[in-house]
N, C-alpha and C positions, 0 to 999 in steps of 0.2 A: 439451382442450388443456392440457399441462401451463405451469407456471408456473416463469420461469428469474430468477435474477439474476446480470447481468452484472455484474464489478467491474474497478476499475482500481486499480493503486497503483503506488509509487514505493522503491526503495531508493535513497534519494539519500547520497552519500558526501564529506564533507568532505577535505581534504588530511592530515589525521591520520587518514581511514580511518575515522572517527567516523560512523554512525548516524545521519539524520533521521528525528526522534520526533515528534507531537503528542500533546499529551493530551485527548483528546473530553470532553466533557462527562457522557457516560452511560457509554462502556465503557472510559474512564480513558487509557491512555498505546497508542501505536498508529502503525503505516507512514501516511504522507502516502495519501491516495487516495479514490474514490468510486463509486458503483453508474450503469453508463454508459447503461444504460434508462433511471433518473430526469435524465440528462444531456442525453440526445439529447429527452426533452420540455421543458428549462427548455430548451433554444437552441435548438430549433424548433418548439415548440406539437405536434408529432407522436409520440401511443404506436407505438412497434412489438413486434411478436410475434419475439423469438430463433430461428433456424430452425436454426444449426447450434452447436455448442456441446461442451465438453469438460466435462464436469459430475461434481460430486461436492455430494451434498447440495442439487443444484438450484440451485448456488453455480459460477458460474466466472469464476478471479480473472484477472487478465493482469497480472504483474508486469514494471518495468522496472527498471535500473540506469542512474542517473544518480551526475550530482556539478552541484555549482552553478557557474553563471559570472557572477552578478551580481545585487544583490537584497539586500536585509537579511531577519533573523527578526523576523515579527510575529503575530501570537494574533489568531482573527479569532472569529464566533461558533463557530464549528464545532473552535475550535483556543483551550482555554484557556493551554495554555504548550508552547511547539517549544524544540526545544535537538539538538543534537549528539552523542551516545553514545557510548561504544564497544560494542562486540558483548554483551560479558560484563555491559555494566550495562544496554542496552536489552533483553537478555533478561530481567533483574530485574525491570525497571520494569514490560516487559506480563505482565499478569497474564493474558492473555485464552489459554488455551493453542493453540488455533488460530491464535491472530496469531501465538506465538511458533512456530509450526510450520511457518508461511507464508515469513518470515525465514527460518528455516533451509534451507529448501528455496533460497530465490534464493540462500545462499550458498555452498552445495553445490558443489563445481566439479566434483565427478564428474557431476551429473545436468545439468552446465551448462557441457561441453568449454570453450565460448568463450568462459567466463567471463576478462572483464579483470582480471589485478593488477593496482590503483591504486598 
């Protein structure tokens, strides 16, 4: 049986169109998000086996677009400093060139018709 991980994350977008970053503690500055197998066991005691899946590298991400409606920024363990971006400087900031490729792809609006102009 092969071995999958699921992930989840977020392109959250402020009213100047600004980038929600964290900075992890191990792979530095990075999209909001988390791997939805280790999720589904911390909220109900239960492993499950992936059966269907869209895979690259045994990796499939599921990205969304949001923007906030309430809440402030705070740094928790997993999040030593969040902030705001714009495109040009949240591609700076990751260094990780996959993350930076993940990003670009949710902002693509030829591979993403429906994408909303904020």
């Amino acid at each position: 049986m092969n071995k999958f991980i699921i992930t989840s994350g977020a392109v959250v977008f402020d009213e100047q169109k600004r980038i929600l970053l964290k900075r992890e503690p191990y792979r530095g500055w990075e999209l909001p998000g988390g791997v939805v197998v280790r999720e589904v066991k911390e909220e109900t005691g239960i492993n499950i086996d992936i059966i269907s899946q869209e895979l690259r590298r045994n990796i499939c991400n599921i990205w969304w677009l949001g923007i906030p409606i309430n809440g402030s920024l705070k740094t928790s363990k997993e999040s030593l400093e969040v902030g705001f971006f714009s495109v040009e400087d949240a591609l700076k900031l990751i260094e990780n060139e996959y993350f930076k490729e993940e990003l670009l792809k949710c902002l693509d609006k030829e591979h993403h018709p429906f994408f909303i102009s904020l």
